[in-house]
Phi, psi and omega in degrees: 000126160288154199285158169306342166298314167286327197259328176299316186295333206273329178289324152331282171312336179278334206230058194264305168162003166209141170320310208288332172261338163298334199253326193264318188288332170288317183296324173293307209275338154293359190239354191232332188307314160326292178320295186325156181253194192307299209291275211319326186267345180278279109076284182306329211252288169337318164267001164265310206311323203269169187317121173305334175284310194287336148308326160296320179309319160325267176336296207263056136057051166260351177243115160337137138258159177287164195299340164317310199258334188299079196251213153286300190307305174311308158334317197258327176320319203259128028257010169259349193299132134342120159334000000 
């Protein structure tokens, strides 16, 4: 069972403002959010925060993120997002 933190994050990711970033971050906080640790959901919570284009830009590398975002968490988005 998730903690209330978690189901706000999850709900969060699911309901961001394009499908396509709706499928990898809601699809990421379901196969992952249980897991994660404090840094990591803090991480998680930082990247909701930020512009839905420019996070997806981030995730397929048409954008740097800034170092503030270039994290772990980002890392593991882009190798679960599809090719």
């Amino acid at each position: 069972m998730l903690d209330e933190r978690r189901k706000r994050l999850r709900f969060r990711a699911w309901r961001r403002g394009f499908r396509e970033i709706d499928l990898i971050l809601g699809g990421f906080a379901d196969a992952h959010i249980g897991a994660l640790d404090e840094a990591a959901l803090a991480e998680f919570e930082r990247l909701l925060e930020a512009p839905d284009d420019d996070v997806y830009a981030w995730i397929v590398g048409r954008l740097t993120p800034p170092s503030e975002q270039d994290t772990g968490l980002l890392k593991r988005l882009r190798e679960f997002a599809p090719a």
